[in-house]
N, CA and C of each residue as an Amber inpcrd file, in Angstrom:
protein
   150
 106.2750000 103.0740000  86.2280000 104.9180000 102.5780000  86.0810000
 104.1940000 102.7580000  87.4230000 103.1950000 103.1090000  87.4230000
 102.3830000 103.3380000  88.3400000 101.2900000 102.6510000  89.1540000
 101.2430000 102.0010000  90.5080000 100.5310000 100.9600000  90.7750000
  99.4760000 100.1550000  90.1580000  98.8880000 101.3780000  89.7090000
  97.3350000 100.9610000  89.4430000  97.7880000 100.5220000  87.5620000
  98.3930000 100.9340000  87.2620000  99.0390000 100.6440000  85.7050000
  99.2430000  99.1830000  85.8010000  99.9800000  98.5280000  86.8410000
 100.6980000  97.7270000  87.2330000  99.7770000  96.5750000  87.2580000
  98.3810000  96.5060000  88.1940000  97.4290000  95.8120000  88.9350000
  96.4760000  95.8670000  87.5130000  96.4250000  96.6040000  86.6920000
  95.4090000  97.1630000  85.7630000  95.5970000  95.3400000  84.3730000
  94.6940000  94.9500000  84.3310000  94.4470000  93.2780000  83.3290000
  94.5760000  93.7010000  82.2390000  95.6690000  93.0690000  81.4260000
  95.8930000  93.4860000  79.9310000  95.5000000  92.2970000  79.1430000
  94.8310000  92.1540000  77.8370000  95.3880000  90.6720000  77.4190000
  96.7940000  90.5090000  76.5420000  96.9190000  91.7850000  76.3370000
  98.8700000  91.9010000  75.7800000  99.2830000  93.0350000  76.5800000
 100.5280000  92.4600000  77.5360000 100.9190000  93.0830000  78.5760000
 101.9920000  92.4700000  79.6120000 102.6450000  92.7850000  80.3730000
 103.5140000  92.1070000  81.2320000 102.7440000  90.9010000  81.6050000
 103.4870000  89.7580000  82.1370000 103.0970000  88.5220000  82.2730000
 101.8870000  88.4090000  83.4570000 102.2620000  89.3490000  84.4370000
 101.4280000  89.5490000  85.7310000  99.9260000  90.0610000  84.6070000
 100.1210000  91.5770000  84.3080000  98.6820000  91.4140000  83.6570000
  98.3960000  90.5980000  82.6840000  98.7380000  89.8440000  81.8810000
  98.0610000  88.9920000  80.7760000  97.2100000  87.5630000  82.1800000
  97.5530000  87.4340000  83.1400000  97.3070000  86.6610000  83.9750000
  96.4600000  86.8260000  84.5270000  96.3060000  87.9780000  85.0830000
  95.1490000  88.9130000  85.9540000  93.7390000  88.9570000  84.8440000
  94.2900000  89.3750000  83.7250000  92.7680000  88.8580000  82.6310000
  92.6340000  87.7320000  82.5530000  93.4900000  86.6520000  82.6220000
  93.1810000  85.7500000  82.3470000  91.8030000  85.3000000  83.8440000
  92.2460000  85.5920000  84.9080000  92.0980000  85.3850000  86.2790000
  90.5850000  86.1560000  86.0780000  90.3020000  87.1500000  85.7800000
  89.3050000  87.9650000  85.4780000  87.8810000  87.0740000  84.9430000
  88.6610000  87.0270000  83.7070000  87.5450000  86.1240000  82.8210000
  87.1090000  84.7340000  83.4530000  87.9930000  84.5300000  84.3260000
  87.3110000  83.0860000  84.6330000  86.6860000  83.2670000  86.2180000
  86.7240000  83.9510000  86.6320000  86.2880000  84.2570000  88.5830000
  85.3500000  85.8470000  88.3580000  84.5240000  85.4480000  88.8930000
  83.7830000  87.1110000  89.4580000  83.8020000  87.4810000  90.4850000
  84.5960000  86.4310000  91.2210000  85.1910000  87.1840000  92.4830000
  86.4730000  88.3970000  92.1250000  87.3120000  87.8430000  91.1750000
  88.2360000  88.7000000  90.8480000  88.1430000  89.9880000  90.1870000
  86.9650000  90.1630000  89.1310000  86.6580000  91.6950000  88.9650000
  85.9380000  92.2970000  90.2050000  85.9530000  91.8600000  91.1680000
  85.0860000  92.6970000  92.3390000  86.2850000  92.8680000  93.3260000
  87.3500000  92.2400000  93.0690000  88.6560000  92.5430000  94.1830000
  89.0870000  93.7900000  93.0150000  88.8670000  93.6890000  91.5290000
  89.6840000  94.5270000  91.3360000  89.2450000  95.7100000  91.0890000
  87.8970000  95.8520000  91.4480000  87.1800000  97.3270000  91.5790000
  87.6190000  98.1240000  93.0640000  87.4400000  96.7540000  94.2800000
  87.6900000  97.6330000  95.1550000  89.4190000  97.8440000  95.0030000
  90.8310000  97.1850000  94.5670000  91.8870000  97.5070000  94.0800000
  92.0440000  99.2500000  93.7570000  91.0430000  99.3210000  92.6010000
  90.9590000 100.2300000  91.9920000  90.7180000 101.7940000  92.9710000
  89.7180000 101.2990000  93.5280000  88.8890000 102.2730000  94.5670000
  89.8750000 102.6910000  95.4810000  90.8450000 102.1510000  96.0110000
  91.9850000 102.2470000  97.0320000  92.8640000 103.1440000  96.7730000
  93.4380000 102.2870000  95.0020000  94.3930000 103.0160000  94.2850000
  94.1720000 104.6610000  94.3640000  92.9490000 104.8480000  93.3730000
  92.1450000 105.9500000  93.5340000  92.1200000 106.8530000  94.4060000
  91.7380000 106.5900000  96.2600000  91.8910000 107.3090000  97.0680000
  93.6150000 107.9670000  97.3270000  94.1820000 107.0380000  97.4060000
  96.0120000 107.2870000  97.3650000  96.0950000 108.3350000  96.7060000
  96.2280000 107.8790000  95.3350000  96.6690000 109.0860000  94.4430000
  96.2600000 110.2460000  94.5160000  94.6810000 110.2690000  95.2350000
  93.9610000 111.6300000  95.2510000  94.3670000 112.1030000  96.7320000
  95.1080000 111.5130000  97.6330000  95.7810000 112.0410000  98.6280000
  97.1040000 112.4780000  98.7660000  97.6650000 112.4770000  97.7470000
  98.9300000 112.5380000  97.0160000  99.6180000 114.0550000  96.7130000
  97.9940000 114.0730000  95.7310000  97.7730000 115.2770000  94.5650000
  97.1580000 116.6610000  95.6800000  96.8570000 116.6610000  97.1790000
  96.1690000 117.5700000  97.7690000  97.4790000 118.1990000  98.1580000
């Protein structure tokens, strides 16, 4: 599984993501950690793949 798979909010999903949605829906601080999450992930992988 792959980081960003990992970090990525499910509402059916390993216990960590069913949590992270849960965490989501209730904070808007937390979808804005998990954009920049995302954005990070993103750069990695595309430094990876060069």
């Amino acid at each position: 599984m792959l980081a960003k798979d990992t970090v990525r909010p499910r509402e059916f999903g390993t216990d960590f993501q069913m949590r992270y949605h849960a965490a989501i829906q209730q904070s808007p601080d937390v979808v804005i950690l998990q954009c920049r999450i995302e954005s990070l992930l993103s750069g990695i992988q595309s430094t990876r793949t060069q």
